[in-house]
Short mmCIF file of the C-alpha atoms (twelve columns), coordinates in Angstrom:
data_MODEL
# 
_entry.id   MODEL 
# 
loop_
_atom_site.group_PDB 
_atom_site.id 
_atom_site.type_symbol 
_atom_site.label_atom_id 
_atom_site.label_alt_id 
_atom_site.label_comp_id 
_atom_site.label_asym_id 
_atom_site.label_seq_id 
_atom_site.Cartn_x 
_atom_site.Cartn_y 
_atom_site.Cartn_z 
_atom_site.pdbx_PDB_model_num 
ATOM 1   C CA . UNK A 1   4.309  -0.193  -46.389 1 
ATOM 2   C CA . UNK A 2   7.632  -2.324  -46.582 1 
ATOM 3   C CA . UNK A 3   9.214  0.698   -45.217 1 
ATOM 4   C CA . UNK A 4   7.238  0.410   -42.098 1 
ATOM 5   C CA . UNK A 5   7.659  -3.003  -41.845 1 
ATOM 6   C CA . UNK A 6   11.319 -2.586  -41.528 1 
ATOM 7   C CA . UNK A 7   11.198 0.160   -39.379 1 
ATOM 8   C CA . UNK A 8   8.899  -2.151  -36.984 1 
ATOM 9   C CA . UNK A 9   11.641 -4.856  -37.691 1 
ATOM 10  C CA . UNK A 10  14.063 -2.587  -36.718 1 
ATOM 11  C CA . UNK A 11  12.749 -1.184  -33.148 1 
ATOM 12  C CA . UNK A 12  11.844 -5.047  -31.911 1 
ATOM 13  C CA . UNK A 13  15.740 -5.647  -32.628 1 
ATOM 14  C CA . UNK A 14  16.861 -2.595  -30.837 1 
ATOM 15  C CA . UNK A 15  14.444 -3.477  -28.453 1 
ATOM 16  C CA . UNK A 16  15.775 -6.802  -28.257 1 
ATOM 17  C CA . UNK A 17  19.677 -5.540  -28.353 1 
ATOM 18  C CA . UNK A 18  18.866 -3.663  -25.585 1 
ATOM 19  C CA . UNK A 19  16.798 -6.123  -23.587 1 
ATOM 20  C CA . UNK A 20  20.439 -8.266  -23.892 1 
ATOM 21  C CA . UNK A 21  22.780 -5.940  -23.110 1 
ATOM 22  C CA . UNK A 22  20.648 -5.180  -19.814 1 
ATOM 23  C CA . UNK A 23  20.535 -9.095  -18.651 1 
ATOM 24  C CA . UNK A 24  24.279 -8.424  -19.241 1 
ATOM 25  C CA . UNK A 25  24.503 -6.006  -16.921 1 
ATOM 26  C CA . UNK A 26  22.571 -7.706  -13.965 1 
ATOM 27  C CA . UNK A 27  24.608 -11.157 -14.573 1 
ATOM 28  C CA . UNK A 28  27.805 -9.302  -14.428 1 
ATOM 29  C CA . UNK A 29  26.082 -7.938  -10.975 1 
ATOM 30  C CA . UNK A 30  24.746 -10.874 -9.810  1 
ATOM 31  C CA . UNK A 31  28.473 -12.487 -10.469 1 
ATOM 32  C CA . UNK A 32  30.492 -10.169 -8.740  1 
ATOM 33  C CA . UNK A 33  27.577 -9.884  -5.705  1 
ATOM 34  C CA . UNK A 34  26.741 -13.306 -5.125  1 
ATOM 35  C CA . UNK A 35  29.796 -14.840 -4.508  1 
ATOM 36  C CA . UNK A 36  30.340 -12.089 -0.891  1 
ATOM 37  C CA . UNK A 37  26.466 -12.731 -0.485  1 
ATOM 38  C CA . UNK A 38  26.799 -16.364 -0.123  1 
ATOM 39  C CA . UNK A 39  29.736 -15.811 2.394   1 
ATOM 40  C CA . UNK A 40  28.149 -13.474 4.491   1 
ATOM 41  C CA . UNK A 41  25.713 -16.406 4.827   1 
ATOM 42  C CA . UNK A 42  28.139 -19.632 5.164   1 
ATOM 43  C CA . UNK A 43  30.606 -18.098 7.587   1 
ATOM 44  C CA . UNK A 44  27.679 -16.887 10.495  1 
ATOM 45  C CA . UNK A 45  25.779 -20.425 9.719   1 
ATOM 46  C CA . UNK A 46  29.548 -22.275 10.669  1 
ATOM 47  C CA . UNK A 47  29.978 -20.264 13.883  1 
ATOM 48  C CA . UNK A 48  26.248 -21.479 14.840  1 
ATOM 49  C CA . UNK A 49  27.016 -25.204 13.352  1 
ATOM 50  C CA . UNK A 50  30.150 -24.099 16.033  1 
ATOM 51  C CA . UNK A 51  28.310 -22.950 18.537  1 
ATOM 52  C CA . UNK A 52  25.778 -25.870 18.274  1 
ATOM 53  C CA . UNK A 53  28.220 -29.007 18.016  1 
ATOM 54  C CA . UNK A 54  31.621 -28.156 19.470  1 
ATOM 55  C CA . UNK A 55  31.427 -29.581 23.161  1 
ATOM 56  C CA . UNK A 56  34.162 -27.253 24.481  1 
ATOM 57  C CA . UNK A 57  32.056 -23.936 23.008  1 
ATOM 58  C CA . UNK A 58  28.510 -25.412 24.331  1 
ATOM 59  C CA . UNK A 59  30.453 -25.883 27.879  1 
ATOM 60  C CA . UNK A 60  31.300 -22.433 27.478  1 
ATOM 61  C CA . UNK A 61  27.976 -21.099 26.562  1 
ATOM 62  C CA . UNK A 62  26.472 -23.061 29.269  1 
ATOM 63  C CA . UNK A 63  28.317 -21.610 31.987  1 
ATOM 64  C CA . UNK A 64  27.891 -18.143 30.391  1 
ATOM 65  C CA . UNK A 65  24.364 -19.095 30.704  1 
ATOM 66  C CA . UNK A 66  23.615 -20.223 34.327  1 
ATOM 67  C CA . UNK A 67  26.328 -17.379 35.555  1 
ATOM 68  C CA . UNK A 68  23.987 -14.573 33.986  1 
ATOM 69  C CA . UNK A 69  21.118 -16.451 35.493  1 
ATOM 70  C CA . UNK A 70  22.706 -16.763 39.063  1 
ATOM 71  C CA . UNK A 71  24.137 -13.097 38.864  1 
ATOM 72  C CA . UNK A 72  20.492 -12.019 38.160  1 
ATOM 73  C CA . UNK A 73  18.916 -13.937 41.129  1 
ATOM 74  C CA . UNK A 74  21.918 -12.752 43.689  1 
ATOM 75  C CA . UNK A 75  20.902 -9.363  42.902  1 
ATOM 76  C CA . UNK A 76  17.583 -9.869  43.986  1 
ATOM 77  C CA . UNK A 77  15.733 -10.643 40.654  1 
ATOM 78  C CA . UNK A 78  12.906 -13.008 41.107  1 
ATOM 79  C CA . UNK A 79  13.352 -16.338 40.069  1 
ATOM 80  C CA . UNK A 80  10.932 -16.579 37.129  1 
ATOM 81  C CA . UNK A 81  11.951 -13.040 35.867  1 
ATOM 82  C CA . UNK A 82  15.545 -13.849 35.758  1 
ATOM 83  C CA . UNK A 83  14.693 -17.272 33.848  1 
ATOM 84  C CA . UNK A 84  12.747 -14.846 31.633  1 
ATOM 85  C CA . UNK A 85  15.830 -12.345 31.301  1 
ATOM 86  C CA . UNK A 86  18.249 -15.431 30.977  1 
ATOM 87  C CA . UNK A 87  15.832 -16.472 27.646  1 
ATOM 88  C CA . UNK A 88  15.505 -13.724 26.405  1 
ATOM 89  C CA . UNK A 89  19.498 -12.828 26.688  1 
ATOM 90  C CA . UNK A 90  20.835 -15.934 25.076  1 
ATOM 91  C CA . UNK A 91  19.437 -17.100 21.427  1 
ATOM 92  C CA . UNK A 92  19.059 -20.584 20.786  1 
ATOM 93  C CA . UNK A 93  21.231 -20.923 18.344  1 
ATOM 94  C CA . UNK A 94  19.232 -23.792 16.519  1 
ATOM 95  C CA . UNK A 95  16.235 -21.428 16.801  1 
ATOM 96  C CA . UNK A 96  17.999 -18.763 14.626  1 
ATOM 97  C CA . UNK A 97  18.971 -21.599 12.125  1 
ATOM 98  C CA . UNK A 98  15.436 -22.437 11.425  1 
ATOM 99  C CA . UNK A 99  14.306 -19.074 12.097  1 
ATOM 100 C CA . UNK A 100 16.630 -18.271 8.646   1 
ATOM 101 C CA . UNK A 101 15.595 -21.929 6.696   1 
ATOM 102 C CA . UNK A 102 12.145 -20.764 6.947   1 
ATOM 103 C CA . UNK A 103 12.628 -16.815 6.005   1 
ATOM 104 C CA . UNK A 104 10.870 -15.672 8.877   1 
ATOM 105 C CA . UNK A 105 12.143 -12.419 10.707  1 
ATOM 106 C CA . UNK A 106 12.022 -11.470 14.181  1 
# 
């Protein structure tokens, strides 16, 4: 009977070894992954922070803007379907930034 208790004993610490070693393993992931994670976030959220704020890049976008929106309606495209186009062609930028706050996907 002791024997089995020891054997018992001896499987929940194996058990238990192992159960450690593995959270070992997924830290030492989660440390070398997190850290290029985290960038890939930080460095597209500054370019829309960027995008958003700078007054020289929001000139920029603006004219972008209303010269695909004036190039669609010389070409014949009806007003409200360029405006459409024109939406649907530039993100808002602030829209995105929520869109990813929130978790939601398009």
């Amino acid at each position: 009977m002791d024997e089995d208790k020891e054997v018992a004993k001896k499987g929940r610490k194996l058990s238990i070894d192992e159960d450690v070693e593995e959270l070992r393993e997924i830290f030492s992931v989660l440390r070398s992954e997190v850290p290029g994670l985290l960038q890939g976030l930080i460095e597209p959220l500054k370019e829309i922070m960027d995008l958003t704020y700078n007054p020289e890049r929001a000139r920029e976008r603006a004219r972008a803007i209303a010269s695909f929106y004036k190039e669609l309606v010389d070409q014949g495209i009806p007003e409200d379907l360029a405006l459409k186009l024109t939406k649907e062609h530039f993100i808002n930028p602030m829209s995105v930034l929520k869109s990813v706050m929130k978790g939601e996907e398009d």
